[in-house]
C-alpha positions as CSV (number, residue, x, y, z in Angstrom):
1,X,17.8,-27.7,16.8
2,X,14.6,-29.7,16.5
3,X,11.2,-28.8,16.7
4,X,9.0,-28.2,20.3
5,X,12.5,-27.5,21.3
6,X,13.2,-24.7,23.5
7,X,16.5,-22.2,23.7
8,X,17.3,-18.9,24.6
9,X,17.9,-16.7,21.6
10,X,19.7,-13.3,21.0
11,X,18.1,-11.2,18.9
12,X,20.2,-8.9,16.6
13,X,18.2,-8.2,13.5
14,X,14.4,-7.6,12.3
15,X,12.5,-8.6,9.2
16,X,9.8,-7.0,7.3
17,X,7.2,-9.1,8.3
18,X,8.2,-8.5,12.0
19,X,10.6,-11.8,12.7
20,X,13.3,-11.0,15.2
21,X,16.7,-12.6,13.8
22,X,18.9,-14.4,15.7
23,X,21.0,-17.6,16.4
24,X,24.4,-19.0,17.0
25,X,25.4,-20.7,13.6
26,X,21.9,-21.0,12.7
27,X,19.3,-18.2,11.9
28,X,16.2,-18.5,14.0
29,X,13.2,-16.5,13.2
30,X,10.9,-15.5,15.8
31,X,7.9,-14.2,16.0
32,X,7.8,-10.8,17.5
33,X,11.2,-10.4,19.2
34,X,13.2,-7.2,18.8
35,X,16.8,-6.4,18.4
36,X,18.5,-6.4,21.8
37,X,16.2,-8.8,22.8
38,X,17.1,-12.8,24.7
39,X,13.8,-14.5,24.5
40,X,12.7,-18.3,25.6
41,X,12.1,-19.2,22.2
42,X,9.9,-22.8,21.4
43,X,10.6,-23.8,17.9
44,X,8.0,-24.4,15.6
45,X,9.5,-25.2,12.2
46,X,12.8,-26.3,11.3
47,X,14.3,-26.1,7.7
48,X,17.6,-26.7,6.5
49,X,19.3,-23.4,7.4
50,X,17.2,-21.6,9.6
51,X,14.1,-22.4,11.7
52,X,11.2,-20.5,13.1
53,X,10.2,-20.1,16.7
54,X,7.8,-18.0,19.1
55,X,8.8,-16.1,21.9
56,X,7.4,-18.3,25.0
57,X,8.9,-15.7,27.4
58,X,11.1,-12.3,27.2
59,X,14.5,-12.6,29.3
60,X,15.8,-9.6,28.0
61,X,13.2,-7.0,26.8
62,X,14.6,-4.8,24.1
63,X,14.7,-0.5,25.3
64,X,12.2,-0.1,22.4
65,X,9.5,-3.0,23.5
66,X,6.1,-0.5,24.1
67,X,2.7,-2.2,25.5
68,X,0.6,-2.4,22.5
69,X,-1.7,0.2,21.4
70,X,-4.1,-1.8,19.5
71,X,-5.7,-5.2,20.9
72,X,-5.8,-7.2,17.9
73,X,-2.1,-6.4,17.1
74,X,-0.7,-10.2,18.0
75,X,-3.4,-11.5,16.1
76,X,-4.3,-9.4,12.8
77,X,-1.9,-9.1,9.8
78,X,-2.4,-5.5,10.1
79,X,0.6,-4.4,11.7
80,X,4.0,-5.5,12.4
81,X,5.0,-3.2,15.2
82,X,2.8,-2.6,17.5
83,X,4.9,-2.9,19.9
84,X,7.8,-1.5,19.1
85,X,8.8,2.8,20.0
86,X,8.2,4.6,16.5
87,X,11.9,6.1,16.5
88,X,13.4,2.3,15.9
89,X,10.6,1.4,13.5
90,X,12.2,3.9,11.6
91,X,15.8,2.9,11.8
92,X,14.4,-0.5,10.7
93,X,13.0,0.6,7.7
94,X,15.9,1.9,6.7
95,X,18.3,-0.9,6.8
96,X,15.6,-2.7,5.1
97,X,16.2,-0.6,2.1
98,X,19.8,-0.6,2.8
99,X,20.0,-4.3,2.7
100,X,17.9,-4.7,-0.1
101,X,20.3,-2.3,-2.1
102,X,23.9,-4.2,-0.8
103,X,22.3,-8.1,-1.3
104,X,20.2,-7.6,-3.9
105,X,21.6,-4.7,-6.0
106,X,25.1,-4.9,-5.5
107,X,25.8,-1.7,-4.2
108,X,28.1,-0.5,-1.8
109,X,27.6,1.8,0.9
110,X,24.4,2.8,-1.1
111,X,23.2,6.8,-0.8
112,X,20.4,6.2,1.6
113,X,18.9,8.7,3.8
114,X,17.4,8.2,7.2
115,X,13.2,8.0,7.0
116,X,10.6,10.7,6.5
117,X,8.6,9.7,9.7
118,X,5.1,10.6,10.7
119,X,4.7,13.4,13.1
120,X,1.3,11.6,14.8
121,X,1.7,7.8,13.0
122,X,-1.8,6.7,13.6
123,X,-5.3,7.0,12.3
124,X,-3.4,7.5,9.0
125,X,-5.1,4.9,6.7
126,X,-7.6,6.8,4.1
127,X,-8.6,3.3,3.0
128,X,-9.6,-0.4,4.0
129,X,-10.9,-3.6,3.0
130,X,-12.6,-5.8,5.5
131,X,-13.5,-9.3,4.8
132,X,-17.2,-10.3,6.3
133,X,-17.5,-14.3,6.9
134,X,-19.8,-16.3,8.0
135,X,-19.9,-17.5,11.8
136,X,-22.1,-20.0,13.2
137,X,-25.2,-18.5,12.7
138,X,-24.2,-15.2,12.7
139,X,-21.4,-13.1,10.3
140,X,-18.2,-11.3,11.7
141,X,-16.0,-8.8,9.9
142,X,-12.7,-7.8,10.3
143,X,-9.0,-8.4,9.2
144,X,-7.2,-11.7,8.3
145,X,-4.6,-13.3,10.9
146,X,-1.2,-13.1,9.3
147,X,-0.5,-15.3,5.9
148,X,-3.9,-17.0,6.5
149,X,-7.8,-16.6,5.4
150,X,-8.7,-16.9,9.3
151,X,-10.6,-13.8,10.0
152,X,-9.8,-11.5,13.5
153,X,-12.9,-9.6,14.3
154,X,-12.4,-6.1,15.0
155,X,-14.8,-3.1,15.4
156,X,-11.6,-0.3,15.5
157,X,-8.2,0.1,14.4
158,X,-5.3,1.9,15.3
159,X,-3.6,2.8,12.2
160,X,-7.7,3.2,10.5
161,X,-9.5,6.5,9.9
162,X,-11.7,6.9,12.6
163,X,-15.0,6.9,10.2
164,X,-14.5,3.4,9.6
165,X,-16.0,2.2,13.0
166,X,-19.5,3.7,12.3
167,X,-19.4,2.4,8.6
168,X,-18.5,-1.4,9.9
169,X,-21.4,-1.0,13.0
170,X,-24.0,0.2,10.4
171,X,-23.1,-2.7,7.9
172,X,-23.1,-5.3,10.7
173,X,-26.3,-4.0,12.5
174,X,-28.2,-4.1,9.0
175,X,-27.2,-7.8,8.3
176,X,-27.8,-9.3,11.6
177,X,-31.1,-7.4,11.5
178,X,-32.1,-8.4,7.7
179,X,-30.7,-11.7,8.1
180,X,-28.3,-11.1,5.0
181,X,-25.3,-14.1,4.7
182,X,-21.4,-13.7,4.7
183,X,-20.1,-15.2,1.9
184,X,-18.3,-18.0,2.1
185,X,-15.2,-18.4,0.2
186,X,-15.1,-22.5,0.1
187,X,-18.7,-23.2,-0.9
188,X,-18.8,-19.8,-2.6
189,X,-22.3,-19.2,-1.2
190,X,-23.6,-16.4,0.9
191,X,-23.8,-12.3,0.0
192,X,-21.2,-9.8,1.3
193,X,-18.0,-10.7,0.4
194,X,-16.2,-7.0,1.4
195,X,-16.7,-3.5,2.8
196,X,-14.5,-1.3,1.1
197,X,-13.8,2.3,3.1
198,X,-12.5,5.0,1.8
199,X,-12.2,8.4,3.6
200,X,-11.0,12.1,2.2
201,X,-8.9,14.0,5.3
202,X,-8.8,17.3,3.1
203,X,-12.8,16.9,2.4
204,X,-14.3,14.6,5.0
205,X,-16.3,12.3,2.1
206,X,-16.5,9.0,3.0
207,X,-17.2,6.2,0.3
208,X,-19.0,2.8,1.1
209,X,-18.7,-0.1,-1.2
210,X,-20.7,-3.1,-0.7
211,X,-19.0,-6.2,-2.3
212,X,-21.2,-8.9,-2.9
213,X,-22.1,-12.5,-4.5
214,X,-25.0,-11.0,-6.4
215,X,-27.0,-8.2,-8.2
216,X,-28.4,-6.5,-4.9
217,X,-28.3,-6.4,-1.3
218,X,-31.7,-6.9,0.5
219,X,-33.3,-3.2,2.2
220,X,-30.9,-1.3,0.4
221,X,-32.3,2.0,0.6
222,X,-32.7,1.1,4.5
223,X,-28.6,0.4,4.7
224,X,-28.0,3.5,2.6
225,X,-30.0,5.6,4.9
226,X,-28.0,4.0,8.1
227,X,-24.4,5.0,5.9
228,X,-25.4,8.3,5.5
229,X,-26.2,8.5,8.9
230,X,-22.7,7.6,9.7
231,X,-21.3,9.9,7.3
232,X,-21.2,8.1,4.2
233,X,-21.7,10.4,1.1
234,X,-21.1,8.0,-1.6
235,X,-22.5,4.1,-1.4
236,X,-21.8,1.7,-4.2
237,X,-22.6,-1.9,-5.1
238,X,-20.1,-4.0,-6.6
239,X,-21.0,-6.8,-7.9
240,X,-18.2,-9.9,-8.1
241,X,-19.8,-13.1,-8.5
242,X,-16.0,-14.9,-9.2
243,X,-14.6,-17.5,-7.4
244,X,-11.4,-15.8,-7.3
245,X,-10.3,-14.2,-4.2
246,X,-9.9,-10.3,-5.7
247,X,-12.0,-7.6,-3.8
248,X,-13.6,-6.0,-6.7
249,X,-14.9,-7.2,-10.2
250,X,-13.7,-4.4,-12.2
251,X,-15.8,-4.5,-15.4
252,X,-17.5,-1.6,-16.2
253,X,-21.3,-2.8,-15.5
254,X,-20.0,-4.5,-11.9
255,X,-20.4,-0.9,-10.2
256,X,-23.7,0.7,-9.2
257,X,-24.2,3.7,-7.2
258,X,-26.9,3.4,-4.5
259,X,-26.0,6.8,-3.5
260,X,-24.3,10.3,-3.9
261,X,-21.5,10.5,-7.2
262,X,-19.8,7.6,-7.0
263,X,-16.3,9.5,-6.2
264,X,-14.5,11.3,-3.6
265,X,-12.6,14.1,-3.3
266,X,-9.2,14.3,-2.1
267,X,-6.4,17.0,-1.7
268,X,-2.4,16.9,-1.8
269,X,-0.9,20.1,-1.7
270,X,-3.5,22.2,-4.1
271,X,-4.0,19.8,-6.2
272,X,-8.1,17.7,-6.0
273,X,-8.0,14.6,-6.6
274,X,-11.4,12.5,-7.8
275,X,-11.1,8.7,-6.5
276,X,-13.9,6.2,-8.3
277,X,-13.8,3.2,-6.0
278,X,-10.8,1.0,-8.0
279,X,-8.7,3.9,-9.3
280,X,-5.4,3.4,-7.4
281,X,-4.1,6.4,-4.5
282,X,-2.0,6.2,-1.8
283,X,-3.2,5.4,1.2
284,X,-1.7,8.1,3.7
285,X,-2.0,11.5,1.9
286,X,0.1,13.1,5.0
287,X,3.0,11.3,3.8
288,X,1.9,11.0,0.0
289,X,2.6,15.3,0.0
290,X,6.0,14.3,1.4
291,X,7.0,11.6,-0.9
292,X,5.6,13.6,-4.2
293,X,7.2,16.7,-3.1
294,X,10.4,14.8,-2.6
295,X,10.1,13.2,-6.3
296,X,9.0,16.8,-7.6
297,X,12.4,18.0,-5.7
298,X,14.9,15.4,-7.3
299,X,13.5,16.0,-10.9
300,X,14.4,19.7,-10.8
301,X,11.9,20.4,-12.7
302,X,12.4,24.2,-13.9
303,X,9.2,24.6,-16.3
304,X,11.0,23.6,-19.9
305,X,11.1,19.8,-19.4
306,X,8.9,17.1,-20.9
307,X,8.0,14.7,-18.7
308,X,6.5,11.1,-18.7
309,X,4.7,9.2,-15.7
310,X,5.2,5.5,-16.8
311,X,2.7,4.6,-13.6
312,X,0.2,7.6,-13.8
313,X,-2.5,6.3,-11.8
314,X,-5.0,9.0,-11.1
315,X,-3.0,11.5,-12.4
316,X,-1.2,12.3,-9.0
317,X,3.1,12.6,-9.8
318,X,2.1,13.6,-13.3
319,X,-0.4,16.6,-12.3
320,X,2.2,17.8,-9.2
321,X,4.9,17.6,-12.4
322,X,3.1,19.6,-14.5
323,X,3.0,22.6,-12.8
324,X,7.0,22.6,-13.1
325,X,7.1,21.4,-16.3
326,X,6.6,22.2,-20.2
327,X,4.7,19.3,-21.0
328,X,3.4,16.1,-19.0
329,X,2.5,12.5,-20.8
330,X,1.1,9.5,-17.9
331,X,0.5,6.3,-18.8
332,X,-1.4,3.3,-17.1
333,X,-2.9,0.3,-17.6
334,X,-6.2,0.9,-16.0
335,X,-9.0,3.0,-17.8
336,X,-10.4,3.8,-14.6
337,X,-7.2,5.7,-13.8
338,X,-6.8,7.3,-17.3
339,X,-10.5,8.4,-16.9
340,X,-9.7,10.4,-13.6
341,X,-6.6,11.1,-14.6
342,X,-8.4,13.4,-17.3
343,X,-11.0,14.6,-14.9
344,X,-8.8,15.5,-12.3
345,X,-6.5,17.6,-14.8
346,X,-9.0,19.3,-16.1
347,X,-10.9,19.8,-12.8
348,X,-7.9,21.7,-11.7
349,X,-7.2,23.5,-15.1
350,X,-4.0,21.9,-15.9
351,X,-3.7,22.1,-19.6
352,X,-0.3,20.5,-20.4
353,X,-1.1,16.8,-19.4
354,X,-1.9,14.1,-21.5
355,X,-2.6,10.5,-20.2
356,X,-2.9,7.3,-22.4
357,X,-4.4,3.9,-21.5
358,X,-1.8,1.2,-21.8
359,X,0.8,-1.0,-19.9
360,X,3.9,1.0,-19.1
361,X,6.5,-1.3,-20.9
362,X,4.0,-1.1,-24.2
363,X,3.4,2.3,-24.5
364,X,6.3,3.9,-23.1
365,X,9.0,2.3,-25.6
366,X,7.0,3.1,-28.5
367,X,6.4,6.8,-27.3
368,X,10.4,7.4,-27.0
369,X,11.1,7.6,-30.2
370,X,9.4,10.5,-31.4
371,X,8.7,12.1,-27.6
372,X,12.0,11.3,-26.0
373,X,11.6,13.1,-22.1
374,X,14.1,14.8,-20.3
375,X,12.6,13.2,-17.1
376,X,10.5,10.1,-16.6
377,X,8.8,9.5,-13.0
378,X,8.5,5.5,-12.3
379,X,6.0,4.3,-9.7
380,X,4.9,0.4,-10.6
381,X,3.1,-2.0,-8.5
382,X,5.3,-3.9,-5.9
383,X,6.1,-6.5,-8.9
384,X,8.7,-3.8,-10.0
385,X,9.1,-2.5,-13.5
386,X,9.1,-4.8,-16.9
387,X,12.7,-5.2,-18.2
388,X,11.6,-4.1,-21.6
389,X,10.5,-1.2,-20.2
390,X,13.8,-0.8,-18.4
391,X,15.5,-1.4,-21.6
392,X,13.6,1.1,-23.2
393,X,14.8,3.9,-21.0
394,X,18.2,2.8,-20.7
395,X,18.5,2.9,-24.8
396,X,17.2,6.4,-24.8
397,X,19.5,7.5,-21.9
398,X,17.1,9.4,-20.6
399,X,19.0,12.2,-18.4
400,X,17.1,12.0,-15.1
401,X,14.6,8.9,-13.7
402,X,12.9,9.6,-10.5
403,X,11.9,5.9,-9.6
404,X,9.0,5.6,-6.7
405,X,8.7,2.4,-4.8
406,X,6.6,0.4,-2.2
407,X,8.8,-2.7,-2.1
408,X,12.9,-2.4,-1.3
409,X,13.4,-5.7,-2.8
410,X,12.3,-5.3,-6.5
411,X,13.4,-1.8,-6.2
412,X,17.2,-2.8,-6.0
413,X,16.7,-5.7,-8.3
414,X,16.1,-2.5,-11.1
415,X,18.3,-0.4,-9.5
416,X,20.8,-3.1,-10.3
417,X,19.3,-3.2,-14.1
418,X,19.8,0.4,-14.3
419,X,23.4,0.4,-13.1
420,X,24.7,-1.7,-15.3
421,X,22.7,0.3,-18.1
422,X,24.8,3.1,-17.1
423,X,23.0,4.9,-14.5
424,X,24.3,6.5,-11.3
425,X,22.1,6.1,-7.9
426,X,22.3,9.6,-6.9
427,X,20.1,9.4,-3.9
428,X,17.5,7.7,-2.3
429,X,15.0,9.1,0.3
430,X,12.6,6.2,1.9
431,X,9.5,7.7,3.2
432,X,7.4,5.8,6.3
433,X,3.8,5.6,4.3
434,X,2.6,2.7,6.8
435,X,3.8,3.3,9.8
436,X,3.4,0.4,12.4
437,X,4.3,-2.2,9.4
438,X,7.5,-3.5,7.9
439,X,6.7,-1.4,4.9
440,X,8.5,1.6,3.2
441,X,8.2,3.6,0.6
442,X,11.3,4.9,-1.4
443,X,11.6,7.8,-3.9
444,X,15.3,7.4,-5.8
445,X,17.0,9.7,-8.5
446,X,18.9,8.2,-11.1
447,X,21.2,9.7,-13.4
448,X,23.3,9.3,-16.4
């Protein structure tokens, strides 16, 4: 097989990031295909065991193609499946995690369940970050092309809330007027750098955030006005003058309010949530009352437990927990988090919580000695959890871990950890947080 060659391929497998798999003796990845699928396949890259191709023409449509939805779907890095019925997304996600748990943690025939699905999987998204770039004399904003910096303007978006569109118009519309620049991240010139949306379903609030290469943005007052017409009731500045690619600088003097409090409020279950513009939450609070209820349901919590939250957040597992529990400790590393955390415990009169400032695998080993819990809820970035922290809670044998996850991969890699700690997998629920892409979300119990 060389490259610019053509052949017809089978398709019997999917990734994550939306490759078809297939191939006679050698795994071919392609672009877009489905399971089920023959497609005219042109080679594009050739490695030693497998290549990549893109599908030049579909002999064999799989029963679950769909016409897309979305227009920018082949071209953003937004979504993986677009074009594939919702059902079989679904069935895919789950073999992910299934995979993940046979390959990568060793087990066999582990206890998965089929996926939580969305009942109406779109306009879901309570949050997004749009890059704005400079164009030939003019400035675009929308979402990168997949594993590149090369922006795909878009005004909508399928899987976005709705309110987004008039926030995006307004910003655009006050630029071109004002002649404000894009930044630009080679020469690290220019202004706006991001618009950061973020939308309440349970209150209707929508927050504005203005990223940019300076201390202000020119007619501010002007662009506030046209927010609020929009429906913005918060508007903040961040200023992030790095050369780094991260959306926010998240020093404490890098925020300013131009208008309203500077948070939103959100709701899961009863339970109101305050969100400051960095503090972490999930994105889809449909599924997020799903996936905590399911973590609340394989604690069994009864009311005399203590409980620790190694990955607290805003406070959301650990303020759900406490209602069920005797006492509540969270931990995480941000003080943004903490900060809400305590506000949003106190906002909704929940007196048995505590939350501390620190990395999980820090605090949480020197806490067991003296505050050993009968359950401990695990919810880290996609990196996974720190083996010392790991270690920790394997020493302690703590009776019950209810481990949350957004990435199967480094999920089984500490299921595996666990396991051979001692641990039994008892179950493991995946929940479809993003429908459309190749991600999941998992909530497992472990035992010992």
């Amino acid at each position: 097989m060389k490259k610019n060659s053509r052949h017809i391929i089978e398709i019997t497998g999917v990734t994550e990031k939306g490759f078809g798999v297939g191939g006679d003796g050698f795994v071919v990845f392609v672009d877009g295909a489905l399971p089920g699928e023959k497609v005219d396949t042109l080679i594009v890259k050739v490695k030693k065991n497998y290549a990549y191709g893109k599908v030049m023409q579909i002999v064999k449509p799989s029963p679950f193609r769909v016409k897309n939805a979305c227009f920018a779907a082949e071209k953003c890095g937004g979504c993986q499946f677009q074009h594939c019925e919702y059902s079989a997304q679904l069935g895919f996600k789950k073999q992910f995690v299934v995979n993940a748990l046979e390959k990568i943690g060793g087990f066999h025939a582990p206890p998965v369940a089929d996926v939580i699905g969305m009942e109406n999987p779109v306009r879901y998204r309570n949050k997004a970050v749009f890059p704005v770039v400079p164009t030939k004399g003019d400035i675009e904003i929308g979402m990168y092309a997949p594993r590149s910096h090369r922006l795909v303007a878009v005004s909508d978006c399928m899987i976005q809330h709705e309110a987004h569109v008039g926030v995006l118009a307004a910003v655009k519309k006050h630029m071109r007027r004002r002649k404000i620049s894009a930044y630009d991240e080679t020469s690290h010139k220019g202004l706006v750098r991001h618009i950061v949306v973020r939308t309440s379903l349970a209150t209707g609030e929508i927050m504005v955030v203005l990223v940019i290469n300076g201390r202000n943005i020119p007619k501010g007052a002007e662009l506030v006005e046209n927010l609020v017409d929009v429906g913005a009731t918060t508007v903040l500045l961040n200023k992030n003058t790095s050369k780094s690619n991260t959306i926010f600088d998240s020093s404490e003097d890098s925020f300013e309010i131009l208008h309203g409090t500077g948070f939103i409020r959100e709701k899961i279950g009863d339970i109101e949530f305050e969100l400051s513009a960095p503090s972490f939450f999930q994105i889809n609070p449909v599924q997020t009352k799903i996936l905590y209820e399911t973590a609340i349901a394989m604690a069994k919590l009864d009311g005399t437990q203590a409980v620790a939250d190694a990955h607290c957040g805003v406070g959301t597992v650990a303020l759900f927990a406490a209602k069920h529990s005797r006492t509540v400790i969270g931990v995480d590393i941000a003080p943004s988090a903490i900060r809400d955390a305590k506000k949003n415990a106190a906002h909704n009169g929940i007196s048995n919580a505590e939350f501390i400032c620190g990395a999980a695998e820090d605090v949480i080993p020197e806490l067991i000695p003296g505050k050993i819990p009968d359950v401990i809820f695990l919810d880290p970035p996609r990196k996974g959890c720190d083996r010392v922290l790991l270690d920790a809670l394997i020493a302690a044998k703590i009776s019950r871990i209810v481990y949350i996850s957004c990435d199967p991969a480094t999920f089984a890699r500490d299921a595996k950890i666990l396991a051979a700690g001692g641990y039994t997998l008892d179950a493991v629920q995946p929940v479809d947080m993003f429908p459309f892409t190749g991600k999941v979300e998992i909530c497992a119990k472990f035992s010992i």
